[in-house]
N, C-alpha and C positions, 0 to 999 in steps of 0.2 A: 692498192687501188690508187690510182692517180689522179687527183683534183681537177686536173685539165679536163679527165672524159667526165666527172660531175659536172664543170663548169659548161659541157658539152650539152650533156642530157639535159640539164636544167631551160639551156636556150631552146632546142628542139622543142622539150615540153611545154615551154611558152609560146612558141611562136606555132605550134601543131604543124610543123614543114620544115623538113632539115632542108632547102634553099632557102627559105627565111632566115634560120637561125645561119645556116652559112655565111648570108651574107651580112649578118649583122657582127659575129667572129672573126668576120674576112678569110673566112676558110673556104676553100674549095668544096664542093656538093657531096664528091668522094670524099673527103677527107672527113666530114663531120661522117658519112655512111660509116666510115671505117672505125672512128673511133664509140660511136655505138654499139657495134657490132663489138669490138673490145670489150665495153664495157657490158654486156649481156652475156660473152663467154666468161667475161670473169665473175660476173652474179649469178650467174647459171641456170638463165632463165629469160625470158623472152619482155623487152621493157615497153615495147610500142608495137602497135596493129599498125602493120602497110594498107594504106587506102586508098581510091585513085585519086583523092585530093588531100595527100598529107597523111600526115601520121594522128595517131590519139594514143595517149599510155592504155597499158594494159593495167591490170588489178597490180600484177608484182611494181610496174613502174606508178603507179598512183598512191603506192606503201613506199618506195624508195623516196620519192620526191621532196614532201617535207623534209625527211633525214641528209639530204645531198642539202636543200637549203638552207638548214638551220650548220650543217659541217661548213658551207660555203662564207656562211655572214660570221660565223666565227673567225676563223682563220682570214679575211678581209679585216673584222676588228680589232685580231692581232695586229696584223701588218700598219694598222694606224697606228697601235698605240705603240709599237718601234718606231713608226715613221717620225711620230711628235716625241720619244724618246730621244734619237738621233738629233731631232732639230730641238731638242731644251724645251719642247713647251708642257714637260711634265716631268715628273722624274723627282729624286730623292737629292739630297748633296751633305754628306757628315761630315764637318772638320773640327780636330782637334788643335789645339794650339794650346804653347808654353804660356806661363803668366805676363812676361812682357811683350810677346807678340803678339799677347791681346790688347796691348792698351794702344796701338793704331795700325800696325801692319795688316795682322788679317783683316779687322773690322773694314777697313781701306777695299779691299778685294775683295771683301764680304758684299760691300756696298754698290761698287762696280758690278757683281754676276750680278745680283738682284736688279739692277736696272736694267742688266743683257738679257736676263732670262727669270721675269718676271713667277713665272709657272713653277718653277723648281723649289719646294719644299727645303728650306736651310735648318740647321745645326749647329752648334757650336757648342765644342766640352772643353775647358780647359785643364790643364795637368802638365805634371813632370814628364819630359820623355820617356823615360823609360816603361813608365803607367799609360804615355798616348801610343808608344810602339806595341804594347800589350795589347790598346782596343784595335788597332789597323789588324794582329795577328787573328784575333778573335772575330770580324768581322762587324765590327762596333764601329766602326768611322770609316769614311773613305779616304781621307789625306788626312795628314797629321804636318803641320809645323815645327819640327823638332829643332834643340842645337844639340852642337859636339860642345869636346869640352874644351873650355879657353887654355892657348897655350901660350908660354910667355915668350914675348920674341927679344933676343937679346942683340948687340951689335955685332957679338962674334961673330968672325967671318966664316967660322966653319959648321955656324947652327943652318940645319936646313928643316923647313916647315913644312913637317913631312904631311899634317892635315892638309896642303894645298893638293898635294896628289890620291888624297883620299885613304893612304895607308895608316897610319898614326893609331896605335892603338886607344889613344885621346880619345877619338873619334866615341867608341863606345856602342856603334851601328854596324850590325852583321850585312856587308855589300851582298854576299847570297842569299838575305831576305828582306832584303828593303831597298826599290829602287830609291835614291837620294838623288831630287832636284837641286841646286844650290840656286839659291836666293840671295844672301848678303851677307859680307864680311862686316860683323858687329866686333863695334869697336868699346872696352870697359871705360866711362870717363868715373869721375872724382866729383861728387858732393860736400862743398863745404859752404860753411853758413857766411852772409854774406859781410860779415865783422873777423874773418877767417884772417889772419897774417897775411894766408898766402891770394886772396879771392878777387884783389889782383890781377894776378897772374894768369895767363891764359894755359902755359905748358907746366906741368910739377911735373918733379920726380919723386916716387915715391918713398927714396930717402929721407926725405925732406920731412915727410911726414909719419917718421919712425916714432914718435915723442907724441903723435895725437891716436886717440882712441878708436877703432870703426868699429861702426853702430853696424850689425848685421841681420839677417832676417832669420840664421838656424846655426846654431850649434855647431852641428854638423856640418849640412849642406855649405853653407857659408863658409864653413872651414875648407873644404874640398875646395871652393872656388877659390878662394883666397888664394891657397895652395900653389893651385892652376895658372892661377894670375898675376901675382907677383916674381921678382926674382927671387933667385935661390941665395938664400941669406937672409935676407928680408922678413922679420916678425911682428906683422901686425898686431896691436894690442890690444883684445876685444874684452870689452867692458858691457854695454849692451846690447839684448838681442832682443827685435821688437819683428814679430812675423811679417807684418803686413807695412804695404809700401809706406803710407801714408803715416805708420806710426813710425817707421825708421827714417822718412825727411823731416818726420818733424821735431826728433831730436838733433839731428846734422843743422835743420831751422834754430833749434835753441843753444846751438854751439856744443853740444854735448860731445860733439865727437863729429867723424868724416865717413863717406861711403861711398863704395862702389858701385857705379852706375849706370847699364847697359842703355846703350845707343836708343834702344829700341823703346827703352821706357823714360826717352826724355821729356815724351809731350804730358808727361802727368806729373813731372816736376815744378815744385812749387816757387812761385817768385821771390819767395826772399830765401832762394838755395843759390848757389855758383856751381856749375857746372866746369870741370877745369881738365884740358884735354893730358893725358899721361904722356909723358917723352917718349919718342920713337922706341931708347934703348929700356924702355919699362913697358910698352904698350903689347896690352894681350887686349888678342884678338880671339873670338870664338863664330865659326860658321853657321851658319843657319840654311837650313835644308828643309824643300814639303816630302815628304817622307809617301811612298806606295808600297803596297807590296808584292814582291817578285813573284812573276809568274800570277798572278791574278787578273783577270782582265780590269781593263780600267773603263768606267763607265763614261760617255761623253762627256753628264757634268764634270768627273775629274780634270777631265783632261782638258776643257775650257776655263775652268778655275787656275788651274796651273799657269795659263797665260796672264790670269788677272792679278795672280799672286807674283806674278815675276815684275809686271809695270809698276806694282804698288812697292815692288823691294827697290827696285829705283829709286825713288824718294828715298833710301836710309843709306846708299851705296857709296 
């Protein structure tokens, strides 16, 4: 059955005169006759007494009526709540984000939709990628802030960076299930205290600092990045591991040792640290991407946050 011949019978039934209801439709006199006449062969049963002034429903159409109106006000209450879907004045928005893309990137673009689109219920979970690629597959977040992993760029003339074209097995993100937005090319800088030899110095190399200690955040983790991020030969000498940011500046603060320190997490760097940029021929770079995933529709909030997540990478770029 099709809504047009309810939205048909329900005018006639109001106004008792299919040229009323015509003309309030802007249908033609036949046109409303005909589609009555439809919608009576398709109920199988007779909906309005022809009178010589007008029509009045029959029993069967005085049983139909409520049921066409309350199908009518439905499907009109859908259609709003897409309508204000589409235009952001309701709706849902999950973002996941890495630990230093929390301390100003996303919150930045966080702040931005929420004064675009006041209506929209926000989120935010922080984690490792590979734990935020798991909630996007699960359907636990709608974007996720992910990086690759840092590679080390050297002067050789014949290294080529091969995560610029997104093939690198670095990367560590399946392109067949996650589309990858690219955001910003984060840069690893050098924490040292600010009684440092070298603090100074705006560029080191990180020869330089073969003989001092890095203060790291994991065992592990830390190790992998180190790995990533140094040249090959180069053995950092790891003495302490303090998890969390604030306890590992605040040993690189008491001169304890040096640390590696993403672009992204410099605005929660403390003042008596030196932030010190790596030489060209040592500088690893790691990309950062808002991460979807393939073949899932994306909801408009995504895809309006996507725009406010690329203005706010601007500032780090």
């Amino acid at each position: 059955m099709e809504t047009q011949l309810l939205e048909v019978f329900r005018a006639v039934a109001r106004h008792g005169s299919i040229t009323a209801a015509a003309r309030q439709l802007r249908f033609t006199q036949s046109a409303v006759s005909r589609q009555i006449a439809a919608l009576e062969a398709d109920i199988g049963t007779r909906l309005f007494d022809r009178l010589p002034r007008g029509v009045t429903l029959s029993e069967e159409g005085r049983i139909l009526l409520p049921h066409a109106e309350a199908l009518l006000d439905r499907l009109a209450a859908a259609r709003r709540d897409l309508d204000e879907l589409r235009g952001l004045g309701s709706g849902r928005l999950r973002v996941g984000a890495f630990p230093t893309a929390v301390a100003a990137l996303v919150p930045r673009a966080l702040a931005s939709f929420r004064t675009a689109y006041p209506q929209v219920a926000l989120s935010l979970v922080e984690g490792m990628t590979p734990a935020l690629l798991d909630r996007l597959t699960a359907g636990e977040a709608d974007v996720a802030v992910v990086s690759a992993s840092p590679t080390a760029q050297t002067s050789s003339a014949g290294q080529v960076d091969a995560l610029a074209a997104g093939t690198s097995p670095a990367l560590q993100i399946d392109p067949a299930r996650f589309d990858l937005h690219h955001l910003v090319d984060e840069r690893l800088l050098v924490a040292v205290s600010h009684d440092h030899r070298l603090a100074r110095r705006r560029t080191v190399r990180l020869a330089e600092l073969a003989d001092d200690p890095f203060i790291v955040g994991s065992a592990t983790d830390e190790e992998n990045l180190l790995r990533a991020s140094v040249p090959s030969g180069f053995q950092p000498r790891v003495d302490i591991v303090a998890a969390e940011w604030t306890g590992k500046l605040g040993c690189v603060a008491a001169g304890l040792g040096v640390a590696l320190v993403p672009a992204l997490a410099v605005r929660g760097t403390p003042a008596d640290i030196t932030l010190l940029s790596l030489h060209p021929s040592d500088e690893s770079i790691r990309r950062i991407f808002a991460a979807t995933v393939v073949g899932r529709s994306r909801p408009p909030s995504v895809s309006r946050f996507l725009t406010h997540l690329q203005q706010a990478a601007r500032a780090f770029g």
